[in-house]
C-alpha positions as a Markdown table, in Angstrom:
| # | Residue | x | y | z |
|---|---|---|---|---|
| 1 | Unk | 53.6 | 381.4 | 114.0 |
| 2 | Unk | 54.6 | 377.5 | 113.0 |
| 3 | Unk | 57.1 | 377.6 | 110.1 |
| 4 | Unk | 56.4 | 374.0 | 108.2 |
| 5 | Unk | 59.9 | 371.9 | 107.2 |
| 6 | Unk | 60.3 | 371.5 | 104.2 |
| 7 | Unk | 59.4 | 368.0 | 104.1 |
| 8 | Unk | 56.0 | 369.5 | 104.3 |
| 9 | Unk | 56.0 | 371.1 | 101.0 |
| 10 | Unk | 57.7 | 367.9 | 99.4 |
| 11 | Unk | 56.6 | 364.8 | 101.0 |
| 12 | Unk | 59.3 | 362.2 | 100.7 |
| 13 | Unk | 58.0 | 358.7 | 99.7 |
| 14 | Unk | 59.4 | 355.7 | 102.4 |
| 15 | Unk | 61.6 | 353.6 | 99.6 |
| 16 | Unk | 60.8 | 349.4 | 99.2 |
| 17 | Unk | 63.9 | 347.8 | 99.6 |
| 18 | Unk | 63.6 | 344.7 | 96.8 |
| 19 | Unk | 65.4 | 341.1 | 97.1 |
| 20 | Unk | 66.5 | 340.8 | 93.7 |
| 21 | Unk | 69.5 | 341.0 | 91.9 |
| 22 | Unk | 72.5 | 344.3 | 92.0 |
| 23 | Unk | 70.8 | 345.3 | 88.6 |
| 24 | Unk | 67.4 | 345.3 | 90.1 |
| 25 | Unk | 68.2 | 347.9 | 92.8 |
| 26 | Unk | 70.2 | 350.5 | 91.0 |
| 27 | Unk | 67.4 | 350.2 | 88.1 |
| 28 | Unk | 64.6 | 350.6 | 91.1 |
| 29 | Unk | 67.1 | 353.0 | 92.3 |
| 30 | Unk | 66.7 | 355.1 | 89.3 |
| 31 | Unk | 63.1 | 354.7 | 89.0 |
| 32 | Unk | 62.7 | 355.8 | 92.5 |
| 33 | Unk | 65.1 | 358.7 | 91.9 |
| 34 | Unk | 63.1 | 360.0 | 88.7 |
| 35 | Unk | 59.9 | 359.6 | 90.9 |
| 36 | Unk | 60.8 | 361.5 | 93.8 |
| 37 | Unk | 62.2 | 364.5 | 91.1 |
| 38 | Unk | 59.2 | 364.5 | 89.2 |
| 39 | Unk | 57.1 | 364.4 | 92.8 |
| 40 | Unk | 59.2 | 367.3 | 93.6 |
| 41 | Unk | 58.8 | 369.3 | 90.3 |
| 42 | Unk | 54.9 | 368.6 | 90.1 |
| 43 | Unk | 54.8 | 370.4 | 93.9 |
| 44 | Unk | 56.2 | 373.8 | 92.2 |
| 45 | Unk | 54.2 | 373.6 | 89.7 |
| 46 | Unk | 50.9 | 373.1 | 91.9 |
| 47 | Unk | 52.7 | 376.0 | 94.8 |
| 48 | Unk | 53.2 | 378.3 | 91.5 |
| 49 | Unk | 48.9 | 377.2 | 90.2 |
| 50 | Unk | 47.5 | 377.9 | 93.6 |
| 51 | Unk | 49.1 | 380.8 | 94.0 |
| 52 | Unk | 48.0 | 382.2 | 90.6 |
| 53 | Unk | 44.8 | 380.9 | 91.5 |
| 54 | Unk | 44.5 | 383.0 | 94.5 |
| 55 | Unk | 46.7 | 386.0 | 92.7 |
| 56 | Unk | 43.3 | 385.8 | 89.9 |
| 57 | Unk | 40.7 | 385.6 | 93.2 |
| 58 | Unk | 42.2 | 389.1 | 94.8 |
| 59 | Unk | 42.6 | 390.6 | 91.3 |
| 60 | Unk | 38.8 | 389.8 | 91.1 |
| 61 | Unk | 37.3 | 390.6 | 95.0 |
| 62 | Unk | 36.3 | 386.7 | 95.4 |
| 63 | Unk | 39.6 | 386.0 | 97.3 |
| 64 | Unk | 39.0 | 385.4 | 101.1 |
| 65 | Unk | 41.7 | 386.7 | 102.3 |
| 66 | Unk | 44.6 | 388.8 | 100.7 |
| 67 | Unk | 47.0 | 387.7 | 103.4 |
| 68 | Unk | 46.6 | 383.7 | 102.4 |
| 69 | Unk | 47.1 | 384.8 | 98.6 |
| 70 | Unk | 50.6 | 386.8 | 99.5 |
| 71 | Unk | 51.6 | 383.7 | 101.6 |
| 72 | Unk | 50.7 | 381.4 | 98.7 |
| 73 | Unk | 52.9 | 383.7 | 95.9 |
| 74 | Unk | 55.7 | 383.5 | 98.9 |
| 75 | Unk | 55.5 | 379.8 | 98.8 |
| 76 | Unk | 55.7 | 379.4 | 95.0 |
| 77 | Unk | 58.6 | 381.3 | 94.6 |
| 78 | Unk | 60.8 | 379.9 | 97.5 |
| 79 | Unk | 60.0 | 376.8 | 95.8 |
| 80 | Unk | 60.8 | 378.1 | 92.3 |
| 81 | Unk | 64.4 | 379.7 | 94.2 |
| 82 | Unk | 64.8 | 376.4 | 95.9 |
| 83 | Unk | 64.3 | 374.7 | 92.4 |
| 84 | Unk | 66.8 | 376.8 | 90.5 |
| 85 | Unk | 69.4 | 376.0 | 92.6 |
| 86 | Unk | 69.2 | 372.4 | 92.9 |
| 87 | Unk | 69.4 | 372.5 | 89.7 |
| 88 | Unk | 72.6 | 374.7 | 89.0 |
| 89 | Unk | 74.2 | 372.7 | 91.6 |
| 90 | Unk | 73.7 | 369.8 | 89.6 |
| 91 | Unk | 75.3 | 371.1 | 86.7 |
| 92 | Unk | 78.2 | 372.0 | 88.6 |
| 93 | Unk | 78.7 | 368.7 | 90.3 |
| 94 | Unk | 78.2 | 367.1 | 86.3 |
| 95 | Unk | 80.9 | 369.6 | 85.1 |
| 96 | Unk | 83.2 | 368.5 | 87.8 |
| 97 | Unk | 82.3 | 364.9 | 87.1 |
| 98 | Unk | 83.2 | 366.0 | 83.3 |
| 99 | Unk | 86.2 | 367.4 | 84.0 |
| 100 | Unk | 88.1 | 365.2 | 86.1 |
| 101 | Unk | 91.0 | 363.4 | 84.3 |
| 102 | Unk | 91.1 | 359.5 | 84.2 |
């Protein structure tokens, strides 16, 4: 059995690099960075759809296969686990940002 990466689940975008000025690249910089989150965030969601999708298909006897609905609610909620701690790691890392002294 092939386990996918998970760069198969999130596709990461190949980044431009741009010519103009310092101000230019961290604002593309941020763009980029809100893109790839919101890339990332819009993949849970459609793991977590399918996945009710297929949940709804079993519940009703239309599903093909009960196996590929269990894999897909699997999926989802690695995804979700994976998601909810990214993000509690970036709080940390902002709280330790917040508290250092200057």
């Amino acid at each position: 059995m092939e386990i996918p990466s998970l760069n198969s689940l999130f596709p990461v975008p190949a980044t431009e690099t741009s010519q103009g000025t310092a101000q230019d690249s961290a604002q593309d910089g941020v763009n980029s960075f809100k893109d790839l989150l919101g890339q990332a965030l819009q993949g849970v969601e459609d793991l977590q759809n399918n996945a009710q999708q297929l949940a709804g298909q079993v519940a009703t006897g239309d599903a093909s296969s009960f196996h590929d609905a269990v894999i897909a609610s699997e999926k989802a909620l690695l995804a979700f686990q994976l998601t909810t701690q990214v993000q509690t790691k970036v709080v940390e890392a902002y709280n330790q940002i917040m508290n250092m002294q200057i």
